[in-house]
C-alpha positions in Angstrom: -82.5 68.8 67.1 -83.6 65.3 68.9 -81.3 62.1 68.7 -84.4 61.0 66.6 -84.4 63.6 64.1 -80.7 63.7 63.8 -80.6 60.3 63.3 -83.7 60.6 60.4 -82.0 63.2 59.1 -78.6 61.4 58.4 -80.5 58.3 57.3 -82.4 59.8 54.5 -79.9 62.8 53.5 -77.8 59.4 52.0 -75.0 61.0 53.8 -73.6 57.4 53.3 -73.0 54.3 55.6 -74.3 55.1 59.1 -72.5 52.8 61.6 -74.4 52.5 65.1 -73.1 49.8 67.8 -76.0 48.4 70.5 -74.9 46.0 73.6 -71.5 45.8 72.0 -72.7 44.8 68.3 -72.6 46.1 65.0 -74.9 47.5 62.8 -75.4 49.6 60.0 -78.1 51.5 57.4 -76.7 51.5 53.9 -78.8 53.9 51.6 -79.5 53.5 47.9 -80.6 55.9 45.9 -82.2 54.5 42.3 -82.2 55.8 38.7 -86.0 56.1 39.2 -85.6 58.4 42.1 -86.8 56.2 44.7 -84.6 55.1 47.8 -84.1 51.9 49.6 -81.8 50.9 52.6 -80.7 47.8 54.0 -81.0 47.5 57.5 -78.1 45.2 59.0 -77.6 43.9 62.6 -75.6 41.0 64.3 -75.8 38.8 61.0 -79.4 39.8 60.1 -80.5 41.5 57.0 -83.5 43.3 55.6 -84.0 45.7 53.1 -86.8 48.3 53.5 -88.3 51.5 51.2 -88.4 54.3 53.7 -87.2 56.1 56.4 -90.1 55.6 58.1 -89.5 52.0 58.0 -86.1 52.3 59.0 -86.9 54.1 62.6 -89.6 51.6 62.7 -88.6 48.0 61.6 -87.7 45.7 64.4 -84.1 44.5 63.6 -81.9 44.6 66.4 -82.9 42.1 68.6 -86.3 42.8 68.3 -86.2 46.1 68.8 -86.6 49.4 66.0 -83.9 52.5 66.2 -87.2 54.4 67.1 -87.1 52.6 70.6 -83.3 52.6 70.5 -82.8 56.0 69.6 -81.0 57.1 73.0 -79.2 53.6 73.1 -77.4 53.7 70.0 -73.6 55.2 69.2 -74.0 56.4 65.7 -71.2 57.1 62.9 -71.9 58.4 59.8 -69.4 57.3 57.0 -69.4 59.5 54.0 
């Protein structure tokens, strides 16, 4: 399995937090799962906030410093917390 699918798959199981550090900082996806049956996940990074509505826009959304954990995906330390 690639770094990218592992880290897709993590992300949208709702495993819990998933901690990742880049260039010494922290971040973190924090997935909700809603009464509705739809998810959402906020995206945090070095102080910065946004909350998305897929895992498409997780790997995609450009929120560490500029950047998306697509592009990152070989740069990043990842810990998942359950």
């Amino acid at each position: 399995m690639s770094v990218i699918d592992l880290l897709k798959k993590k992300v949208k199981d709702c495993y819990g937090l998933v901690e990742f550090t880049y260039q010494g900082k922290d971040g973190n996806i924090d997935p909700y799962f809603h009464e509705d049956g739809t998810y959402s996940y906020l995206l945090y990074f070095d102080g910065y906030e946004k909350m998305v509505y897929s895992i498409e826009d997780v790997m995609n959304t450009r929120f560490i410093l500029g950047k998306s954990l697509y592009v990152l995906k070989n740069d990043v330390d990842l810990k998942v917390i359950d």
